[in-house]
MITORTI-950340 format. One record per residue (C-alpha): residue number from 0; residue in three letters; x, y, z. Coordinates in steps of 0.1 Angstrom, whole numbers, plus 5000, padded with zeros to 4 digits. Layout:
BEGIN
  pos  code  east  north    up
  NUM   ALA     X      Y     Z
...
***
This chain:
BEGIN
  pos  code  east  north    up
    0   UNK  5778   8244  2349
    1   UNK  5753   8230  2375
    2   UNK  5778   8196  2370
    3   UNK  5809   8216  2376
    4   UNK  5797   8232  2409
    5   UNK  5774   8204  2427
    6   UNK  5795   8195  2450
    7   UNK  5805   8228  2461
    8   UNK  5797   8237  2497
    9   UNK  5766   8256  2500
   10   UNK  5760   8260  2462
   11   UNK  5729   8275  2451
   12   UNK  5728   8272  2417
   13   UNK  5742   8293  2381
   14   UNK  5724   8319  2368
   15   UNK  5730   8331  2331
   16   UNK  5732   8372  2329
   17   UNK  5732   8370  2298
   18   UNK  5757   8370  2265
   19   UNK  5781   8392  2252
   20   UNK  5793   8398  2212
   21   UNK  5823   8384  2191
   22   UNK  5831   8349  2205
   23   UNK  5800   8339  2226
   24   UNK  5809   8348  2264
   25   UNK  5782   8340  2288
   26   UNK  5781   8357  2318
   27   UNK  5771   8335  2346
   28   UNK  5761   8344  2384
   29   UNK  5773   8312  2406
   30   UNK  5755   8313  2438
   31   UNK  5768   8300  2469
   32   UNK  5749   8306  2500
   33   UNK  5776   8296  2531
   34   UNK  5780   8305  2563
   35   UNK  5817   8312  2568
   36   UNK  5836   8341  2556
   37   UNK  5826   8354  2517
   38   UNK  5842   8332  2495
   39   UNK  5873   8344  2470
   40   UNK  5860   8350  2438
   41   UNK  5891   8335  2424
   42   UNK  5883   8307  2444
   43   UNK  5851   8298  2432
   44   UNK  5861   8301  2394
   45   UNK  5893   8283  2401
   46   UNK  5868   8250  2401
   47   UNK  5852   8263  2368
   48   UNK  5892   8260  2357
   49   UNK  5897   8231  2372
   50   UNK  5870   8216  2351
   51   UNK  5883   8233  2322
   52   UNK  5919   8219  2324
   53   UNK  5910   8182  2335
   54   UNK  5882   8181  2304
   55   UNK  5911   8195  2277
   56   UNK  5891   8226  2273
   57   UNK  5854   8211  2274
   58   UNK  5829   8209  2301
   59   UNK  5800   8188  2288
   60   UNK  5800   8199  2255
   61   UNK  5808   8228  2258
   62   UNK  5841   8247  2249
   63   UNK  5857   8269  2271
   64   UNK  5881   8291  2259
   65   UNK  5890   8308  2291
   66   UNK  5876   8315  2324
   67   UNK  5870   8348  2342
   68   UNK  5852   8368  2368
   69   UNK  5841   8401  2376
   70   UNK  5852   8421  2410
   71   UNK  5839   8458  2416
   72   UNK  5833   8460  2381
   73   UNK  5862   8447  2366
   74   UNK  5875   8415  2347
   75   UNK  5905   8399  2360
   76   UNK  5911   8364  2337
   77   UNK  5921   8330  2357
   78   UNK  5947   8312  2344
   79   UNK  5966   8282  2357
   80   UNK  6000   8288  2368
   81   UNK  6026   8260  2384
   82   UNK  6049   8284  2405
   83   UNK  6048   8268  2444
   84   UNK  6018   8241  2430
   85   UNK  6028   8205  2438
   86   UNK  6023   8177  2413
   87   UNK  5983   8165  2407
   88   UNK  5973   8197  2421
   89   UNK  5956   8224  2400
   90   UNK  5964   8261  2408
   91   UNK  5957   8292  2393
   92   UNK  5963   8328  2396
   93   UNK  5943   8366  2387
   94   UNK  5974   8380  2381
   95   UNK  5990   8380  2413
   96   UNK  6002   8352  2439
   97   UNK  5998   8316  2423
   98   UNK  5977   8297  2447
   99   UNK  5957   8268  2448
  100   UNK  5925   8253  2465
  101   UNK  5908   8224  2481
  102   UNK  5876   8228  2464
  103   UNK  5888   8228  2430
  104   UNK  5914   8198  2440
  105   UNK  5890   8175  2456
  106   UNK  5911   8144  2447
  107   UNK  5942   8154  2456
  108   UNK  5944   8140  2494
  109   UNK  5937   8101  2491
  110   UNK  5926   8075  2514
  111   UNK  5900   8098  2532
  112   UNK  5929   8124  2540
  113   UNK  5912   8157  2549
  114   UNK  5927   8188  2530
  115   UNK  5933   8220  2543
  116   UNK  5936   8257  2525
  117   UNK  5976   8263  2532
  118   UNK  5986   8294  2511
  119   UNK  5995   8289  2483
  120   UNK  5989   8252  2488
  121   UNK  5973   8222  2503
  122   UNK  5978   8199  2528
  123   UNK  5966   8166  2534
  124   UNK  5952   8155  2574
  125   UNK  5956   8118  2573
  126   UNK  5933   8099  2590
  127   UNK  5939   8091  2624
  128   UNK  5921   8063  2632
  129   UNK  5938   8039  2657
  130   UNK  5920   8005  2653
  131   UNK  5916   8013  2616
  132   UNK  5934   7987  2593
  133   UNK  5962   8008  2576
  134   UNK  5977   8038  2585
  135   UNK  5984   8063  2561
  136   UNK  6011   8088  2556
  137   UNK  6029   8111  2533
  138   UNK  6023   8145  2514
  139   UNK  5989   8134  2496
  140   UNK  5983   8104  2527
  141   UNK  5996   8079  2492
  142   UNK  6013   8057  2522
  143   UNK  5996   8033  2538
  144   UNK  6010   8004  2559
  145   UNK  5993   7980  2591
  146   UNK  5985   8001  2620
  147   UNK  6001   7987  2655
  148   UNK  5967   7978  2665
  149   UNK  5963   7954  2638
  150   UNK  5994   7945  2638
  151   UNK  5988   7937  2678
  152   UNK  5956   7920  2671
  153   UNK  5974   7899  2646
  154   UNK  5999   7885  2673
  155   UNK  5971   7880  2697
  156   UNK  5953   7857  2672
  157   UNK  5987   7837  2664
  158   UNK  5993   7834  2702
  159   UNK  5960   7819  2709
  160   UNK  5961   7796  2679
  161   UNK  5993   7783  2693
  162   UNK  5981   7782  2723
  163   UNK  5951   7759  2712
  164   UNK  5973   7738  2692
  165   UNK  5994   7730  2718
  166   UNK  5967   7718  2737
  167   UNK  5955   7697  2716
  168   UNK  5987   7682  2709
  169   UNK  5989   7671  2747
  170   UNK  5953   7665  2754
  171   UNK  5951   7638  2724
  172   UNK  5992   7625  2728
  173   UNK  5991   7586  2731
  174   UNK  6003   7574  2768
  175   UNK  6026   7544  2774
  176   UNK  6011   7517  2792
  177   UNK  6013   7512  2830
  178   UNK  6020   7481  2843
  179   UNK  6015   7470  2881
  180   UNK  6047   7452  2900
  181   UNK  6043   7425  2927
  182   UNK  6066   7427  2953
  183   UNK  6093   7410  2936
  184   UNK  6095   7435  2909
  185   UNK  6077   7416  2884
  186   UNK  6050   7428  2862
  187   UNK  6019   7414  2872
  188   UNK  6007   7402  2839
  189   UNK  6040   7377  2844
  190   UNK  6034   7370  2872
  191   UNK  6023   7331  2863
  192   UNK  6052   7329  2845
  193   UNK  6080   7337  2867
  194   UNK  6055   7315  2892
  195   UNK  6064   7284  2873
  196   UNK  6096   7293  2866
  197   UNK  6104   7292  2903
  198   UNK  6086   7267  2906
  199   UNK  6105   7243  2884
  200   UNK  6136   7253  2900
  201   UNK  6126   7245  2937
  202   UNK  6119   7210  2920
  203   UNK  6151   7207  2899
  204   UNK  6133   7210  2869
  205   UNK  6154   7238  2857
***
Protein backbone atom coordinates (compact mmCIF):
# COMPACT_ATOMS: atom_id res chain seq x y z
CA UNK A 1 0.00 0.00 0.00
CA UNK A 2 2.83 2.37 1.02
CA UNK A 3 4.04 1.56 -2.93
CA UNK A 4 0.65 2.42 -4.29
CA UNK A 5 0.41 5.81 -2.52
CA UNK A 6 4.20 7.26 -2.36
CA UNK A 7 3.89 9.56 -4.74
CA UNK A 8 0.77 10.99 -3.62
CA UNK A 9 0.88 14.65 -2.67
CA UNK A 10 1.16 15.02 0.98
CA UNK A 11 0.85 11.32 1.86
CA UNK A 12 1.38 10.26 5.32
CA UNK A 13 1.41 6.86 5.35
CA UNK A 14 -1.49 3.60 5.60
CA UNK A 15 -2.63 2.46 8.68
CA UNK A 16 -4.31 -1.08 8.99
CA UNK A 17 -7.79 -0.78 11.29
CA UNK A 18 -7.94 -3.91 11.29
CA UNK A 19 -9.73 -7.15 9.40
CA UNK A 20 -12.99 -8.14 8.85
CA UNK A 21 -14.57 -11.99 8.42
CA UNK A 22 -15.44 -14.18 5.22
CA UNK A 23 -12.96 -13.14 2.42
CA UNK A 24 -10.18 -11.28 4.28
CA UNK A 25 -10.99 -7.30 3.96
CA UNK A 26 -8.51 -5.15 5.52
CA UNK A 27 -9.52 -1.91 6.44
CA UNK A 28 -6.93 0.55 5.93
CA UNK A 29 -6.67 4.43 7.06
CA UNK A 30 -4.60 6.29 4.15
CA UNK A 31 -3.33 9.52 5.53
CA UNK A 32 -2.74 12.49 3.54
CA UNK A 33 -1.77 15.53 5.30
CA UNK A 34 -2.32 18.55 2.40
CA UNK A 35 -2.88 21.91 2.46
CA UNK A 36 -5.64 22.54 -0.18
CA UNK A 37 -9.16 21.63 0.03
CA UNK A 38 -10.05 17.91 1.78
CA UNK A 39 -9.34 15.56 -0.70
CA UNK A 40 -12.46 13.24 -2.40
CA UNK A 41 -12.43 10.13 -0.84
CA UNK A 42 -13.26 8.61 -4.18
CA UNK A 43 -10.32 10.31 -5.28
CA UNK A 44 -7.78 8.89 -3.17
CA UNK A 45 -8.97 5.22 -3.59
CA UNK A 46 -9.36 5.80 -7.27
CA UNK A 47 -5.28 5.36 -7.20
CA UNK A 48 -5.70 2.19 -4.97
CA UNK A 49 -7.93 1.16 -8.33
CA UNK A 50 -5.74 2.40 -10.52
CA UNK A 51 -3.08 0.10 -9.14
CA UNK A 52 -5.54 -2.59 -9.03
CA UNK A 53 -6.53 -2.53 -12.83
CA UNK A 54 -2.91 -1.81 -14.29
CA UNK A 55 -1.51 -4.97 -11.98
CA UNK A 56 -4.62 -7.40 -13.35
CA UNK A 57 -5.90 -7.54 -9.88
CA UNK A 58 -2.54 -7.66 -7.76
CA UNK A 59 -0.70 -5.08 -6.00
CA UNK A 60 2.57 -6.62 -4.84
CA UNK A 61 1.45 -9.79 -4.05
CA UNK A 62 -1.35 -9.25 -3.04
CA UNK A 63 -4.89 -9.87 -4.52
CA UNK A 64 -7.38 -7.38 -4.65
CA UNK A 65 -10.68 -8.27 -5.23
CA UNK A 66 -12.26 -4.89 -5.14
CA UNK A 67 -11.70 -1.58 -3.64
CA UNK A 68 -13.86 0.60 -1.32
CA UNK A 69 -14.15 3.29 1.20
CA UNK A 70 -16.04 4.41 4.02
CA UNK A 71 -17.96 8.08 4.15
CA UNK A 72 -20.08 8.98 7.31
CA UNK A 73 -20.32 5.52 8.04
CA UNK A 74 -21.09 3.92 4.97
CA UNK A 75 -19.47 1.74 2.14
CA UNK A 76 -19.77 2.89 -1.25
CA UNK A 77 -17.57 0.28 -3.72
CA UNK A 78 -15.20 1.97 -6.58
CA UNK A 79 -15.40 0.58 -9.66
CA UNK A 80 -14.07 1.59 -13.05
CA UNK A 81 -16.38 2.82 -15.49
CA UNK A 82 -15.54 4.20 -19.28
CA UNK A 83 -18.59 6.58 -19.84
CA UNK A 84 -16.82 10.19 -20.88
CA UNK A 85 -13.06 8.54 -20.03
CA UNK A 86 -10.67 8.97 -22.89
CA UNK A 87 -8.38 6.17 -24.06
CA UNK A 88 -5.12 5.32 -21.55
CA UNK A 89 -6.96 7.03 -18.87
CA UNK A 90 -8.31 5.18 -15.82
CA UNK A 91 -11.69 6.39 -14.37
CA UNK A 92 -13.93 5.18 -11.87
CA UNK A 93 -17.22 5.88 -10.28
CA UNK A 94 -19.08 5.34 -6.39
CA UNK A 95 -22.10 5.02 -8.07
CA UNK A 96 -22.74 8.19 -9.54
CA UNK A 97 -20.96 10.50 -12.21
CA UNK A 98 -17.99 8.51 -13.94
CA UNK A 99 -14.99 10.66 -13.49
CA UNK A 100 -11.53 10.44 -13.53
CA UNK A 101 -8.21 11.93 -11.87
CA UNK A 102 -4.78 13.15 -12.34
CA UNK A 103 -3.38 11.44 -9.44
CA UNK A 104 -4.40 8.12 -10.27
CA UNK A 105 -3.44 8.84 -14.11
CA UNK A 106 0.02 10.12 -13.64
CA UNK A 107 1.15 8.93 -17.05
CA UNK A 108 -1.38 9.98 -19.05
CA UNK A 109 0.01 13.63 -20.17
CA UNK A 110 3.51 12.96 -21.89
CA UNK A 111 6.50 14.88 -22.66
CA UNK A 112 6.30 16.84 -19.29
CA UNK A 113 2.60 17.97 -20.14
CA UNK A 114 1.06 19.19 -16.79
CA UNK A 115 -2.47 17.64 -16.17
CA UNK A 116 -5.28 19.37 -14.85
CA UNK A 117 -8.61 17.94 -12.87
CA UNK A 118 -11.41 18.78 -15.75
CA UNK A 119 -14.62 17.04 -14.66
CA UNK A 120 -15.06 14.24 -15.58
CA UNK A 121 -11.72 14.31 -17.27
CA UNK A 122 -8.21 15.44 -17.75
CA UNK A 123 -6.36 17.74 -19.64
CA UNK A 124 -2.96 17.97 -20.69
CA UNK A 125 -0.86 21.75 -20.28
CA UNK A 126 1.88 21.29 -22.81
CA UNK A 127 4.86 22.76 -22.12
CA UNK A 128 5.50 26.05 -23.19
CA UNK A 129 8.86 26.55 -23.48
CA UNK A 130 10.12 28.75 -26.34
CA UNK A 131 13.80 28.02 -26.82
CA UNK A 132 13.02 24.39 -25.88
CA UNK A 133 13.88 21.89 -28.77
CA UNK A 134 10.36 20.41 -29.73
CA UNK A 135 7.17 21.70 -29.25
CA UNK A 136 4.47 19.59 -28.20
CA UNK A 137 0.81 19.41 -28.92
CA UNK A 138 -2.30 17.37 -28.96
CA UNK A 139 -4.83 15.82 -26.34
CA UNK A 140 -2.11 13.92 -24.16
CA UNK A 141 0.94 16.59 -25.59
CA UNK A 142 1.89 12.88 -27.96
CA UNK A 143 2.85 15.75 -30.79
CA UNK A 144 6.00 16.97 -30.87
CA UNK A 145 7.74 18.85 -33.77
CA UNK A 146 10.94 21.75 -34.03
CA UNK A 147 10.02 24.82 -32.24
CA UNK A 148 10.54 28.14 -34.47
CA UNK A 149 13.34 28.99 -32.25
CA UNK A 150 15.22 26.09 -33.23
CA UNK A 151 14.10 25.99 -36.28
CA UNK A 152 15.47 29.96 -36.49
CA UNK A 153 18.69 29.01 -34.83
CA UNK A 154 19.10 26.29 -37.46
CA UNK A 155 19.01 28.94 -40.39
CA UNK A 156 21.30 31.15 -38.54
CA UNK A 157 23.98 28.44 -38.35
CA UNK A 158 23.43 27.43 -42.17
CA UNK A 159 23.78 31.25 -43.02
CA UNK A 160 26.99 31.66 -41.27
CA UNK A 161 28.49 28.51 -42.58
CA UNK A 162 27.76 29.77 -46.01
CA UNK A 163 28.86 32.74 -45.18
CA UNK A 164 32.33 31.38 -44.09
CA UNK A 165 32.56 29.14 -47.01
CA UNK A 166 32.17 31.68 -49.27
CA UNK A 167 34.89 33.46 -47.87
CA UNK A 168 37.08 31.09 -48.03
CA UNK A 169 36.34 30.35 -51.49
CA UNK A 170 37.54 34.00 -52.48
CA UNK A 171 40.17 34.52 -49.99
CA UNK A 172 42.14 31.30 -51.26
CA UNK A 173 40.85 31.62 -55.29
CA UNK A 174 44.05 31.54 -57.58
CA UNK A 175 44.62 35.07 -59.39
CA UNK A 176 45.74 35.41 -63.00
CA UNK A 177 49.03 36.91 -63.46
CA UNK A 178 49.65 40.63 -64.05
CA UNK A 179 51.83 41.62 -66.55
CA UNK A 180 53.42 45.25 -66.99
CA UNK A 181 53.19 47.03 -70.71
CA UNK A 182 55.81 49.42 -72.02
CA UNK A 183 54.63 52.10 -73.92
CA UNK A 184 54.24 50.27 -77.01
CA UNK A 185 51.76 47.82 -75.58
CA UNK A 186 54.08 45.09 -75.14
CA UNK A 187 54.52 43.01 -72.14
CA UNK A 188 57.65 43.82 -70.49
CA UNK A 189 58.91 40.32 -70.09
CA UNK A 190 59.06 40.62 -74.28
CA UNK A 191 60.26 43.39 -74.33
CA UNK A 192 63.93 42.02 -75.67
CA UNK A 193 62.24 40.32 -78.02
CA UNK A 194 60.14 42.64 -79.90
CA UNK A 195 63.58 44.79 -79.31
CA UNK A 196 65.46 42.62 -81.78
CA UNK A 197 62.73 42.14 -83.80
CA UNK A 198 62.72 45.82 -84.73
CA UNK A 199 65.79 45.81 -84.68
CA UNK A 200 66.41 43.39 -87.59
CA UNK A 201 63.89 45.15 -89.50
CA UNK A 202 65.54 48.71 -89.38
CA UNK A 203 68.56 46.65 -90.81
CA UNK A 204 66.71 44.64 -93.41
CA UNK A 205 67.22 41.65 -91.68
CA UNK A 206 63.68 40.74 -91.71
Amino acid sequence: MNSVYQDYPGFGGVTVQGFRSGSVIADVNVLIDSQEEAEMPLEVASVLQSAVTSGEGMVGDVEVGGVAYRENGVTVDVVVCSASCHDDMTCVSSGGECRSFCTSNTEYCLNGGTCEDRTPTLECNCPSDTVALYQYSGKRCQNGEFSVFFIAMLAAACALVFIVAVGLVVRCWPRGKSMSMNLNGVPVENQGVYNVAASCRENGKV
